[in-house]
N, C-alpha and C positions, 0 to 999 in steps of 0.2 A: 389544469384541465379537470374538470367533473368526470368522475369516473363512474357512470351511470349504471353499471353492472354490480357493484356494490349495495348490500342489501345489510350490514353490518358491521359495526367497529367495538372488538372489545379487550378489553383491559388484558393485557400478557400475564400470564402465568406462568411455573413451571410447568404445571398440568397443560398449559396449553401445547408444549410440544405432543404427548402424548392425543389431543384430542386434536393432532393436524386433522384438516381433509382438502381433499381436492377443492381447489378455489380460494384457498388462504393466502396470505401475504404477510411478510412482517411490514410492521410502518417503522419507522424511527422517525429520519425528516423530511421524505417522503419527496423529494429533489426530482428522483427520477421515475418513481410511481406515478406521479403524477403532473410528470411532462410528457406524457403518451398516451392512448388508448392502452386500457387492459384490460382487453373483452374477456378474457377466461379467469379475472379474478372477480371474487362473488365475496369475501371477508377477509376486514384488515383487523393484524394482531398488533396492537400497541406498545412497543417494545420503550417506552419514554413511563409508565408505568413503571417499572423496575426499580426507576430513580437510582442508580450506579453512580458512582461518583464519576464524573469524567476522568479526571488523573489522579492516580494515586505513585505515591514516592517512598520505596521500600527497601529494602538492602539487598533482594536481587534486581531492582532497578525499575523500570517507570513503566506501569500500568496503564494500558487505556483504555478505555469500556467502548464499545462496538458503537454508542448513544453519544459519542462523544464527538460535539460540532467542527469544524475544523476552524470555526474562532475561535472555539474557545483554547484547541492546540497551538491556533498561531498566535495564540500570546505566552506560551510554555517557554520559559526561558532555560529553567533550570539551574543548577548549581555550574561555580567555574569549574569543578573537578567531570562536569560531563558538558566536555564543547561541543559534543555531535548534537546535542539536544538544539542546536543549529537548524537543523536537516530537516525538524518542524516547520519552521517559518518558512526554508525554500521550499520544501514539499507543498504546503497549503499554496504560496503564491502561483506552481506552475498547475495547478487547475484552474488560474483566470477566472475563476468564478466573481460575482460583486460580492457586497457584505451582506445580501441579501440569501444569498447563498449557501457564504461561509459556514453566516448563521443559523443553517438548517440542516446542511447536508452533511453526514456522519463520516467517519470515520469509518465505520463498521462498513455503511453501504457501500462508499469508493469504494472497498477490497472487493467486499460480497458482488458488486457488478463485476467485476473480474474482464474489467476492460484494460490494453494493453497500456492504454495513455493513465490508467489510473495511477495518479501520485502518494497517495498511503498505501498502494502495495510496493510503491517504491522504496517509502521507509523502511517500511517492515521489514521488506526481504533485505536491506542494504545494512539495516541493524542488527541483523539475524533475530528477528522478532517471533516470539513463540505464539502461534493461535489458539486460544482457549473455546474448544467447542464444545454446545448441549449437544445432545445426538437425540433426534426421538424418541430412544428408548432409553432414554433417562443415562446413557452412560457421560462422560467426560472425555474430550478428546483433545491432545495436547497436537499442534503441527504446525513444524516451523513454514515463517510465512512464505520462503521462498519457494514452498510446492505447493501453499495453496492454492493459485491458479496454475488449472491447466491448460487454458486457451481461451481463446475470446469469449468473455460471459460465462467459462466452462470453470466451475473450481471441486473443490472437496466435497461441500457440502450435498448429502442429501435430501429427501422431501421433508420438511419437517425440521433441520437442526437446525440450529443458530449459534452464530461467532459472538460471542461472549465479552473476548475483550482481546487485544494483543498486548504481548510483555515485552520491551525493550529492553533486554541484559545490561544491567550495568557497568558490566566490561565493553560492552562495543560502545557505550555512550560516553566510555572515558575516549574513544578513539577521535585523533585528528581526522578529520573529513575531508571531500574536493566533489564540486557538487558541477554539473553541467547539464543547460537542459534545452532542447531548442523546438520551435512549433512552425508551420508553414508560413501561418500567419498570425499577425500580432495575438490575436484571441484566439488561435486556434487550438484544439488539442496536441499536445505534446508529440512530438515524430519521433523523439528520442528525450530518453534522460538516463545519466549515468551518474553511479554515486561509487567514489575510492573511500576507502578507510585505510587508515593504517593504525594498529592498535598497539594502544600505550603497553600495556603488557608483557605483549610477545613480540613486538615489533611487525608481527605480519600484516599483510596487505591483502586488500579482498576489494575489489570490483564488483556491483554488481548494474548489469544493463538492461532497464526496463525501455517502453513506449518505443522502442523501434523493434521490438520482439513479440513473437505470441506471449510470452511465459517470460517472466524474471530466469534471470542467466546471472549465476555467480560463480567467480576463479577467485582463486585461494592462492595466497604464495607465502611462504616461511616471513620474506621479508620482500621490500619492492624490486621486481624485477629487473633485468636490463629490458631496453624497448624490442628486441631482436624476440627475446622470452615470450614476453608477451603477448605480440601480435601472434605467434607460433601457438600460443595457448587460446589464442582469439578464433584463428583459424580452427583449429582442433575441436572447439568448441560445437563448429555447424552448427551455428545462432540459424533461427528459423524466424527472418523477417517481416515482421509484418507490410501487409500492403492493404490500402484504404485511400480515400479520398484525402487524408492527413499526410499522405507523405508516399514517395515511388521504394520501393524495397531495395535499390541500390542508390538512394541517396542516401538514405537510411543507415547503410550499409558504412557507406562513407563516414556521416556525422559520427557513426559508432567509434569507429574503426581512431578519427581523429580523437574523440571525447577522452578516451580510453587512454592515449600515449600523453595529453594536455593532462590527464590526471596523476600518471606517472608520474610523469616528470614534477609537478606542483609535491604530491608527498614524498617525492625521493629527496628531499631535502630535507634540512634537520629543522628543527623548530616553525614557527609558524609559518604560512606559506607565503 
């Protein structure tokens, strides 16, 4: 869609967070910019300009830059010592996007929409992914990603900052995984997705429940519960279901409630699943 309000496109700077003003935009790949009217935006900030590497592989664990397509993640295989580096490939496939898509649409932006069906804040928050934030006044802001959304489209960010890049700790990428994800319809956005870990480390287990929630929801345990545990901690929990057109809030409720004991059970077991 031509976005006829648009009167400007220029090259991202640092300096450019300081010179935000009313009517800017970041671009990256520009997916969902420009599948809408955006009548109150008037200048786009080219954040492909930067040139970041897409993935970088370091000894606190795997880097992604905010620019970084989700083709070019789902072909991230990574080393056998980090099998969650898995959780790439299913996270890219349950946006159903074509390769048309894949190959445009960021990484950065899934989160920044701060939509509940988004699958890279699935990751993140399932990873315990650190978010690397500009602030407009030039400060640096570290926040892990399971609070950067606060609600539909609602996250951290203020006028002006930009998500940088998210860190994958390379302890939770050593972790066994169990991935489940279901949508109304064959294409449709996600109504639920649930991701277990259970980490090589410490042995403990951590669930986290995105697309059938406003906000990522994660439970924490020493090591994998029994199923009675859990659901007690589910309940406890008062998950705040989403409801939309993608899915009824107590179906939702349901696929959770099952995803969640199907995950149990798969890493309560000893080696592979």
């Amino acid at each position: 869609m031509d976005l006829n309000g648009v009167d400007a496109i220029v090259a991202a700077q640092r300096s450019s967070l300081a010179d935000w003003r009313d009517g800017d935009a970041w671009l990256a790949g520009g997916t969902w910019l420009f599948s809408e009217p955006q009548p109150d935006i008037r200048r786009l900030v080219d954040l492909t300009c930067f040139c970041w590497p897409a993935l970088l592989e370091h000894d606190a664990g795997l880097e992604i830059a905010a620019t970084c397509t989700l083709g070019q993640l789902s072909r991230y295989q990574g080393s056998a010592d980090w099998p969650a580096a898995a959780l790439a490939r299913q996270c890219c496939d349950a946006l159903l996007g074509s390769f048309k898509v894949w190959n445009a649409a960021t990484v950065g932006g899934n989160i920044c929409l701060s939509l509940p069906a988004g699958p890279m804040t699935s990751l993140a928050a399932a990873l315990d992914g650190v978010c690397t934030i500009w602030t407009r006044t030039g400060e640096i802001r570290e926040v892990a990603a399971c609070d950067f959304v606060l609600g539909p489209g609602q996250n951290v960010l203020g006028p002006g900052d930009l998500l940088r890049s998210v860190l994958l700790p390379a302890a939770a990428l050593r972790s066994r995984t169990a991935f489940r994800q279901l949508s109304l319809s064959p294409v449709g956005r996600s109504a639920v997705l649930v991701i277990g870990r259970r980490c090589a480390d410490s042995d403990a287990f951590v669930v986290t429940v995105t697309g059938s929630v406003r906000r990522p929801v994660q439970l924490r345990f020493d090591s994998p519960p029994a199923a009675k545990d859990l659901r007690r901690a589910l309940e406890a929990a008062a998950l705040d279901y989403h409801d939309d057109v993608h899915g009824d809030p107590v179906w939702r409720r349901h696929l959770t409630r099952l995803y969640v004991d199907e995950i149990r059970s798969e890493l309560s077991t000893a080696g592979e699943p």
